[in-house]
Backbone as CSV, one residue per row, in Angstrom:
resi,resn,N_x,N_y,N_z,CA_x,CA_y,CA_z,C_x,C_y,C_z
1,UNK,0.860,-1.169,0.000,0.000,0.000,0.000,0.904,1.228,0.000
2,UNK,0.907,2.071,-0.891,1.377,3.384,-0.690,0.817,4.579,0.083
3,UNK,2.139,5.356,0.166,1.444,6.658,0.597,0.175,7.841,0.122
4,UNK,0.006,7.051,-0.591,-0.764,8.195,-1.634,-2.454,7.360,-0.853
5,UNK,-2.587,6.493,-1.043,-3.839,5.439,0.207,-4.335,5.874,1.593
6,UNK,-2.674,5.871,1.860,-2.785,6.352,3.175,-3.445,7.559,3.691
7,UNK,-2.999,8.480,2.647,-3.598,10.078,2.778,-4.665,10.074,2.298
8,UNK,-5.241,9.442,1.380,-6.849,9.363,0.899,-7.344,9.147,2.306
9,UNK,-7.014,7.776,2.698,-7.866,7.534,3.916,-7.887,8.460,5.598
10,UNK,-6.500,8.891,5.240,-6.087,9.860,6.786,-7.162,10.916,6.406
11,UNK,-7.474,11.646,4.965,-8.437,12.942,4.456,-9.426,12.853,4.869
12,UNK,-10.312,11.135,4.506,-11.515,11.160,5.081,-11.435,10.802,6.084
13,UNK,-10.898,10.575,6.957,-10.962,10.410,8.471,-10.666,11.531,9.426
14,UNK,-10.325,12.478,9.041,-9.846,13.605,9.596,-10.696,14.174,11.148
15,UNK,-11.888,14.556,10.066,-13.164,14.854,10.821,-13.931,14.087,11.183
16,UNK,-13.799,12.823,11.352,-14.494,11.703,11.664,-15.039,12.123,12.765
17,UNK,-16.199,12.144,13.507,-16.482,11.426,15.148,-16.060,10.267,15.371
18,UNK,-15.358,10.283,16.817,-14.734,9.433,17.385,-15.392,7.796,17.016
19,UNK,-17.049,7.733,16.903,-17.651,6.334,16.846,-17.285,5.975,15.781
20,UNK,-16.695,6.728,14.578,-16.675,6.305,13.293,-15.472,5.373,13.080
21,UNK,-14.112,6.363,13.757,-12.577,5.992,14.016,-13.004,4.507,15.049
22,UNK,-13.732,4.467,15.639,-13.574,3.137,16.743,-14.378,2.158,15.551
23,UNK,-15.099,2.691,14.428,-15.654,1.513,13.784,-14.579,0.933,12.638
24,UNK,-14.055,1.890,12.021,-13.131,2.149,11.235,-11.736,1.012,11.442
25,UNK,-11.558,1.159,13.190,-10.750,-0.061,13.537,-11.352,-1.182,13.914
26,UNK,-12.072,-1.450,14.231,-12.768,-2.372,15.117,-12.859,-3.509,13.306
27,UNK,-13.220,-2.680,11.990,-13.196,-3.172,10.809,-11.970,-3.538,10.483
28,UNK,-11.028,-2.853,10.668,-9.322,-3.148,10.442,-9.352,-4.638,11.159
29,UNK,-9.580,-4.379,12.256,-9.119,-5.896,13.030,-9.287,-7.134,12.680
30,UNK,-10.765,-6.593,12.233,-11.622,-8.179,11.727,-11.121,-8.640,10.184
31,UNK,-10.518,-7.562,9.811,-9.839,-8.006,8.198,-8.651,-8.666,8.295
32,UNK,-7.752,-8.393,9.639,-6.039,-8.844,9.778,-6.219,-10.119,10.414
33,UNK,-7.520,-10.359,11.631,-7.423,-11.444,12.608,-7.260,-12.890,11.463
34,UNK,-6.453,-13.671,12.211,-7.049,-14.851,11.174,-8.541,-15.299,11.312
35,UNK,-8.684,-15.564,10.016,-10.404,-16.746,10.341,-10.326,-17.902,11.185
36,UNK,-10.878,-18.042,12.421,-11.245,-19.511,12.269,-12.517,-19.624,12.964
37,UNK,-12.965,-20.957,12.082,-14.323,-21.693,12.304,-14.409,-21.946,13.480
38,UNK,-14.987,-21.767,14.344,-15.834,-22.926,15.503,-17.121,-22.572,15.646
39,UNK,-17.403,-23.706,15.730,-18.648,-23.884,16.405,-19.213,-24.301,18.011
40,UNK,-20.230,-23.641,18.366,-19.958,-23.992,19.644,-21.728,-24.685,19.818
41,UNK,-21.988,-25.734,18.682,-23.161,-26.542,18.720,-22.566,-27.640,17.736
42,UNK,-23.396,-28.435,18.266,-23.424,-29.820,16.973,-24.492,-30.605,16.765
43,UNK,-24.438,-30.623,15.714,-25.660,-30.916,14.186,-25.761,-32.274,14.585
44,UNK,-26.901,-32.936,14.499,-26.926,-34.601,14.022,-26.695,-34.621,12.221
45,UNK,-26.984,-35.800,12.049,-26.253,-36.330,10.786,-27.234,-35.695,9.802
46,UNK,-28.700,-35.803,10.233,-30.323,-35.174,9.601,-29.937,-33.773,9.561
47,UNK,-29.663,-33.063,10.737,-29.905,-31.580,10.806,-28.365,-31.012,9.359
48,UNK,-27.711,-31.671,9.819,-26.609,-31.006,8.365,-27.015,-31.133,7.499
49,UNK,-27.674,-32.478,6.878,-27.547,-33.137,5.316,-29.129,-31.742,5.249
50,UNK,-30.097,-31.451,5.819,-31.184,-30.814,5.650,-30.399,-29.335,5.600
51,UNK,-29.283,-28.829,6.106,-28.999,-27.609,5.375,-27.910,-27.612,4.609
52,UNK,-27.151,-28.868,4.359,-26.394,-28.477,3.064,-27.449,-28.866,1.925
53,UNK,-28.653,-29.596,2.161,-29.012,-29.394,1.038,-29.698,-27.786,0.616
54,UNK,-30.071,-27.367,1.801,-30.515,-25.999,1.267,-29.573,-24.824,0.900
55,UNK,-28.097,-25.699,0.596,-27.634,-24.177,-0.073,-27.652,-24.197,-1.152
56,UNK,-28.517,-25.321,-2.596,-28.678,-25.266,-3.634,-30.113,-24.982,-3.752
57,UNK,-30.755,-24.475,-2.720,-32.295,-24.201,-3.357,-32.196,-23.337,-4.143
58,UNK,-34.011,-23.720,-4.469,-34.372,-21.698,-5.307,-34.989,-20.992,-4.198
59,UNK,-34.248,-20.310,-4.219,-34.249,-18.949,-3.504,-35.987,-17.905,-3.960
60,UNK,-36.213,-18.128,-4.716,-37.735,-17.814,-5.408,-38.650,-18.185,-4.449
61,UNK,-38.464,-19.472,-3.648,-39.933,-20.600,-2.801,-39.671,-19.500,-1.807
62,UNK,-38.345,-19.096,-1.210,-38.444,-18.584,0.186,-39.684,-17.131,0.736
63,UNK,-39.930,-17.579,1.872,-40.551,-16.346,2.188,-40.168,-15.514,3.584
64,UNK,-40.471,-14.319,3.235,-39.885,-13.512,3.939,-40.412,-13.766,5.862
65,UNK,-39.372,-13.222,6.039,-39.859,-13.712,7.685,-41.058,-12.638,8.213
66,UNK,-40.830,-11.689,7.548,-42.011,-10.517,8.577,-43.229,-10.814,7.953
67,UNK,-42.930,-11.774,6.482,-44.891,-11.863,5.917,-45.152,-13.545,6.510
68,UNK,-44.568,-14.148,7.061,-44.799,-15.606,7.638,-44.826,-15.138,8.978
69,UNK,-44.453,-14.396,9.964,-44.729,-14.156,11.196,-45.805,-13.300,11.055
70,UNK,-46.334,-12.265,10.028,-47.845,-11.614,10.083,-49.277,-12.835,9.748
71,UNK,-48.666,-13.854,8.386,-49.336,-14.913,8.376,-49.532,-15.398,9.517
72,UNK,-48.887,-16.111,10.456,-49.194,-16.971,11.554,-49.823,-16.243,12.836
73,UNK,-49.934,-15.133,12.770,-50.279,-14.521,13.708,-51.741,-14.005,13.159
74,UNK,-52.168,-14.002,11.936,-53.215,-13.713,11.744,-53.974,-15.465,12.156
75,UNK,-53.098,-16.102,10.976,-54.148,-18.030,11.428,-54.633,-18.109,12.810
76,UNK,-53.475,-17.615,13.339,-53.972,-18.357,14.964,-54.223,-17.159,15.719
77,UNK,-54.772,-15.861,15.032,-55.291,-14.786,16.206,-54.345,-14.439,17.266
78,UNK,-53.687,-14.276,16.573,-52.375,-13.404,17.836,-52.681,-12.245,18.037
């Protein structure tokens, strides 16, 4: 990265409010940390194979969560 980056980004940060500069890093961090996976649950053999298969659905069937929670709350008189 050059200097010329650096000063783009020092320009718009100048006048930042402070929440912006603490977001600004708080984003830095999460880009340098390494990744790693854990999980802190575990799947039976059913509950995985039922969502790896849903990462090839169509995306078209799905419905939105705020019109299926107004649906169900109308069926059953909430």
């Amino acid at each position: 990265m050059d200097a010329i980056t650096f000063d783009l980004l020092a320009n718009k940060l100048k006048n930042a409010p402070q929440s912006v500069l603490e977001s600004v890093i708080a984003y830095v961090d999460t880009l340098i940390e390494p990744k790693t996976i854990s999980k802190i649950y575990i799947l039976s053999k059913e509950q995985q194979e039922l969502l790896d298969n849903q990462i090839n659905s169509d995306k078209s069937t799905y419905i939105k969560a705020e019109t299926l929670y107004t649906d169900l709350k109308k069926k059953y008189e909430l």
